[in-house]
Backbone bond lengths (Angstrom), bond angles and torsions (degrees), N, CA, C in turn:
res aa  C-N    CA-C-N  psi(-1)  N-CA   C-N-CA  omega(-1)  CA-C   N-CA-C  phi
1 X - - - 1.455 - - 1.523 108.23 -
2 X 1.506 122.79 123.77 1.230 116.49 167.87 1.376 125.13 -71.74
3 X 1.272 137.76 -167.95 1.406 150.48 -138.29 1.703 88.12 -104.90
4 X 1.298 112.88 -62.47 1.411 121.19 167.67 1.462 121.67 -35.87
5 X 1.148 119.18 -49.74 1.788 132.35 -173.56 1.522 86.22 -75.61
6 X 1.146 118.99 -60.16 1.589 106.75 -158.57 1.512 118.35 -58.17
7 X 2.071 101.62 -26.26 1.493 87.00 -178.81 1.162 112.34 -83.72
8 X 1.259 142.49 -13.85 1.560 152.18 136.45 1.246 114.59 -11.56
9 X 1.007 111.24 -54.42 1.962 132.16 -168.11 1.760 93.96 -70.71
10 X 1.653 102.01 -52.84 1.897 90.60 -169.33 1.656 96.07 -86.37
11 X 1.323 145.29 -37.01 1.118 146.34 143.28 2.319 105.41 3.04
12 X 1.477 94.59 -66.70 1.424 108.50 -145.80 2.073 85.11 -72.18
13 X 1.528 95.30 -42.71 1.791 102.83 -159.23 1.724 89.94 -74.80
14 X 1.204 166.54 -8.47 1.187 155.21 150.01 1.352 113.08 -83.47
15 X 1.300 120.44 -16.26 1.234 116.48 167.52 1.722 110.09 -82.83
16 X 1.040 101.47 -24.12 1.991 100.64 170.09 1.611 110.12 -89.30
17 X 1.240 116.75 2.12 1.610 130.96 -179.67 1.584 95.03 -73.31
18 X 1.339 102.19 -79.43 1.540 116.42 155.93 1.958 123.62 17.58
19 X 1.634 86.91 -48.43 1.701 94.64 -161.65 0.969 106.54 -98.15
20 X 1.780 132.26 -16.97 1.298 128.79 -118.47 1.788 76.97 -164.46
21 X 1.363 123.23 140.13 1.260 137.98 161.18 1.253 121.42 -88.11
22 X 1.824 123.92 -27.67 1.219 119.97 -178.47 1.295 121.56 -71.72
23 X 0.959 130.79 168.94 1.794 132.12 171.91 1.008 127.36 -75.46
24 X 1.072 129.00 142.75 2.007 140.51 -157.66 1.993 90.25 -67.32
25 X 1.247 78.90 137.07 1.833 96.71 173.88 1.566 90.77 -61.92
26 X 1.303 102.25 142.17 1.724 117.17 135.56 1.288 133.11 7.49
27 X 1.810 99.62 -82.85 1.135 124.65 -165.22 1.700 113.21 -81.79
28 X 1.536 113.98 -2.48 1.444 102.47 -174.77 1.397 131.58 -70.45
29 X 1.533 114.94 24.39 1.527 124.97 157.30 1.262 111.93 -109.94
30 X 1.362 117.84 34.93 1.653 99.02 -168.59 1.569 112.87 -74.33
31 X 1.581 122.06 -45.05 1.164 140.53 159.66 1.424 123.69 -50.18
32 X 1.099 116.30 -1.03 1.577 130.86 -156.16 1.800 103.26 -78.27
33 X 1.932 108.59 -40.20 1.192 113.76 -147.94 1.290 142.68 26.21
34 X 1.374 158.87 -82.79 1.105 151.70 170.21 1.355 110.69 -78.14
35 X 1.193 144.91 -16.48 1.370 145.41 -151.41 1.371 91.99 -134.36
36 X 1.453 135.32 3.24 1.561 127.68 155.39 1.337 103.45 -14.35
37 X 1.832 110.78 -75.22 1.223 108.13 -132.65 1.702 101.90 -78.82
38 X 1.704 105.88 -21.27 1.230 93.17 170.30 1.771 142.06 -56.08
39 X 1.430 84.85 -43.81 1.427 86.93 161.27 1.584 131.26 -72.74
40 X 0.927 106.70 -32.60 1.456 110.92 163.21 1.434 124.72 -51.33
41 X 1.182 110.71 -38.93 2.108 120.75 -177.94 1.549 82.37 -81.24
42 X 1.585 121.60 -61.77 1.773 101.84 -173.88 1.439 126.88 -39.22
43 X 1.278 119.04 -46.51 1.717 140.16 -163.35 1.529 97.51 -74.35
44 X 1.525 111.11 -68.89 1.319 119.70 175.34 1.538 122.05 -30.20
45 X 1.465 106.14 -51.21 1.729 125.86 -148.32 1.923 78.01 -96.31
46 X 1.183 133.80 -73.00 1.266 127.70 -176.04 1.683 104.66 -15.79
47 X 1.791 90.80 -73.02 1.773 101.97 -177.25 1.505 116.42 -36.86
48 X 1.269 118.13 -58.62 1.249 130.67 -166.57 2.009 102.23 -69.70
49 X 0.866 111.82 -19.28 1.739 107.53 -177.78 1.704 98.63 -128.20
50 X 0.965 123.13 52.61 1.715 113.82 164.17 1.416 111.34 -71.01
51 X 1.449 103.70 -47.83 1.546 103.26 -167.66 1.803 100.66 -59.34
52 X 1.498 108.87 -69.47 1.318 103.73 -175.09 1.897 126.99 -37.44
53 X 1.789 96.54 -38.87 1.348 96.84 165.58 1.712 129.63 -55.44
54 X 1.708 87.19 -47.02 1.968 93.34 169.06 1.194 125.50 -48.96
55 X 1.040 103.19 -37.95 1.779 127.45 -174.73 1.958 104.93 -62.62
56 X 1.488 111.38 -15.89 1.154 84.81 -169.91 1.767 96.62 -133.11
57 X 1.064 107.32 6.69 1.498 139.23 171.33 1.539 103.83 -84.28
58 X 1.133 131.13 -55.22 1.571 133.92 -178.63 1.535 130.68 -41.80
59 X 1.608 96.06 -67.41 1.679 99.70 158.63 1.378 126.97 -24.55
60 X 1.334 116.44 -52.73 1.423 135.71 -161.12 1.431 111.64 -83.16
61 X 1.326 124.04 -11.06 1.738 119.89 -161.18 1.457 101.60 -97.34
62 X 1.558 114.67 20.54 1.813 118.72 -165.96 2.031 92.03 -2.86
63 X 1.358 93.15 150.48 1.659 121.46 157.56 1.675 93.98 48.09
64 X 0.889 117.73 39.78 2.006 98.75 179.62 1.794 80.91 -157.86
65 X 1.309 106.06 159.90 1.758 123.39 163.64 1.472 87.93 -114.09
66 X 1.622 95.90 168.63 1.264 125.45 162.13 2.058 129.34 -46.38
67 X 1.522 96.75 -46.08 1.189 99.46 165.58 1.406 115.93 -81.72
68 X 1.461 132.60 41.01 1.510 134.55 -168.67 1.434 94.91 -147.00
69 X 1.102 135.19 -12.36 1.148 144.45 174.43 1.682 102.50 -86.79
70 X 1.562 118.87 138.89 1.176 135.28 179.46 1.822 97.54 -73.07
71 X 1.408 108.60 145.22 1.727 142.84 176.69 1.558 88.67 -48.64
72 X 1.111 139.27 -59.27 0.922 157.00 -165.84 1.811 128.36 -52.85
73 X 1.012 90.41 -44.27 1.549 140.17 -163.39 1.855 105.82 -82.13
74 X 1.269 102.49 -63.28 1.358 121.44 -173.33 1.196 95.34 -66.70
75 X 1.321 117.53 -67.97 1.660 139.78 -143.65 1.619 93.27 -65.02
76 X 1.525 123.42 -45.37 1.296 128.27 145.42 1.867 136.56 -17.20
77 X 1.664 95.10 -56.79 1.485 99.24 -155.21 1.641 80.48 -105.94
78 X 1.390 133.34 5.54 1.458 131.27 169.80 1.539 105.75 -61.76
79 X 1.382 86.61 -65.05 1.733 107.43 -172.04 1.331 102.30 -70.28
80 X 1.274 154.65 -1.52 1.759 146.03 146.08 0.822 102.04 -56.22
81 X 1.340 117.09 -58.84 1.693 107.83 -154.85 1.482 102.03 -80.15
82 X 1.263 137.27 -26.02 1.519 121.44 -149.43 1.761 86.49 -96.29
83 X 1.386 116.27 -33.64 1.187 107.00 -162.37 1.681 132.16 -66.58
84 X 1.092 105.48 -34.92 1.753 102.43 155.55 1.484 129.85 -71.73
85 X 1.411 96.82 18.56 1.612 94.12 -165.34 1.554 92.19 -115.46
86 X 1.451 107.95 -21.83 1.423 117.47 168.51 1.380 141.52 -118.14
87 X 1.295 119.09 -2.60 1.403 139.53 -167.13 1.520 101.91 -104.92
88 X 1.118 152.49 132.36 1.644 146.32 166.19 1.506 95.53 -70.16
89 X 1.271 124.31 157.40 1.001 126.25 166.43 1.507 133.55 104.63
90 X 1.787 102.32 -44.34 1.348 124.13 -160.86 1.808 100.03 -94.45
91 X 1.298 115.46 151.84 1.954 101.38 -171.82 1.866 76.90 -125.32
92 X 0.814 105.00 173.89 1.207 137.08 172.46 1.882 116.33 -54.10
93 X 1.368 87.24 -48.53 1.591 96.67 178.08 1.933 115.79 -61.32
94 X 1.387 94.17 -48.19 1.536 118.62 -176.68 1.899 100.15 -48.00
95 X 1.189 96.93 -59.82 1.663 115.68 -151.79 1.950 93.93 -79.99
96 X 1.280 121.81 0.31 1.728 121.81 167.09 1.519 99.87 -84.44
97 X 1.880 88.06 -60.84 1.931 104.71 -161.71 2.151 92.09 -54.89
98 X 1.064 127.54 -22.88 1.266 125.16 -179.32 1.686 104.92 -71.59
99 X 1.123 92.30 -72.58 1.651 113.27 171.41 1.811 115.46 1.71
100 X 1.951 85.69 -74.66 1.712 103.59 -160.00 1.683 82.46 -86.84
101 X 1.130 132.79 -24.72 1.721 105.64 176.67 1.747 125.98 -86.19
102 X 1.117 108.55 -2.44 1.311 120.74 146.79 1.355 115.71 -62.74
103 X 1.849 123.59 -57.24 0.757 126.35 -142.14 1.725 102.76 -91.58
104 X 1.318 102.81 -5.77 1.706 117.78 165.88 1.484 103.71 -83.73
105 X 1.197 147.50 7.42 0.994 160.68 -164.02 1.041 118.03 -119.03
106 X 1.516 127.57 -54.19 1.793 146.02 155.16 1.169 148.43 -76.79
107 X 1.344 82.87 -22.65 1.586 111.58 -174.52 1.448 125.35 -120.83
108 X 1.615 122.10 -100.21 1.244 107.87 156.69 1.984 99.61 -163.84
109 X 1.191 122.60 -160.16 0.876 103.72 -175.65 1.637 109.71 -105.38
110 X 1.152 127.26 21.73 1.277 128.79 178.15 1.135 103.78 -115.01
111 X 1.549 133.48 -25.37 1.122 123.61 150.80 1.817 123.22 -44.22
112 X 1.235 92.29 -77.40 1.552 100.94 175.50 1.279 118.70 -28.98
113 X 1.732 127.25 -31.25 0.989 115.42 -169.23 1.818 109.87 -104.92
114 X 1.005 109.83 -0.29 1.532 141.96 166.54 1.460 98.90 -56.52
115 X 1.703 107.77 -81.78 1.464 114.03 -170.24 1.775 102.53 -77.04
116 X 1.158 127.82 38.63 1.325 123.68 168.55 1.074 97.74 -115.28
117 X 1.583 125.04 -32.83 1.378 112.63 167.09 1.275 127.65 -81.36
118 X 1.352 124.28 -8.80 0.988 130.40 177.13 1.529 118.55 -65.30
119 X 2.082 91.40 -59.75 1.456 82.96 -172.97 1.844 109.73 -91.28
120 X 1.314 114.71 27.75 1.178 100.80 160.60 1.687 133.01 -76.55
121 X 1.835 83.74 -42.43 1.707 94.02 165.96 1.549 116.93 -81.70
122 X 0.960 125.97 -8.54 1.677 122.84 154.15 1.060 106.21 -54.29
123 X 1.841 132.68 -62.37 1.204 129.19 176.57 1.341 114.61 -53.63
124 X 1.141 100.61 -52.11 1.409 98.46 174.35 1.621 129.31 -59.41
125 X 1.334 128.13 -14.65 1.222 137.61 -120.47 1.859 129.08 -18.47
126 X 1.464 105.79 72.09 1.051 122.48 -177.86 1.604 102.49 -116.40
């Protein structure tokens, strides 16, 4: 599984977090093979820092809250921000340009270009 598929995979399993309050089975890397653990530190580390992620996601959404923002959307600009802060490898730039092309994928393309501005000035914090 490449780097791409896998963030898809933790992408898809926090986006089914979303619906459901209980905690991710066990087994939801079984298919994962080499990139288990990646997705696993993504999903995990997302879960474990939402608030801090919200916290820096908020500023930036001018005129909209969090619950006004699409499942999609969030669950998206969660995993940008947390992921270079925890993944070796991944920069900041990588984990946006990932972000909005997923999010052209799930969503639509005005979204994507929504949360590109978003989490640019998050990164940026402007």
């Amino acid at each position: 599984m490449m780097r791409k598929q896998a963030r898809e995979a933790a992408f898809q399993t926090l986006f089914a977090q979303t619906f459901v309050t209980d905690s991710v089975p066990a087994d939801y890397t079984d298919s994962a093979g080499d990139e288990a653990e990646y997705i696993k530190a993504v999903v995990l580390g997302v879960t474990a820092n939402t608030a801090a992620i919200d916290a820096r996601i908020t500023p930036y959404i001018k005129g909209r809250t969090l619950n006004r923002i699409s499942r999609v959307a969030l669950t998206l600009m969660r995993m940008a921000l947390y992921e270079p802060t925890a993944i070796e490898g991944v920069t900041q730039a990588v984990a946006i340009n990932e972000t909005v092309e997923l999010c052209k994928q799930y969503d639509s393309e005005e979204t994507a270009k929504y949360i590109n501005g978003v989490l640019g000035s998050a990164v940026r914090g402007s």
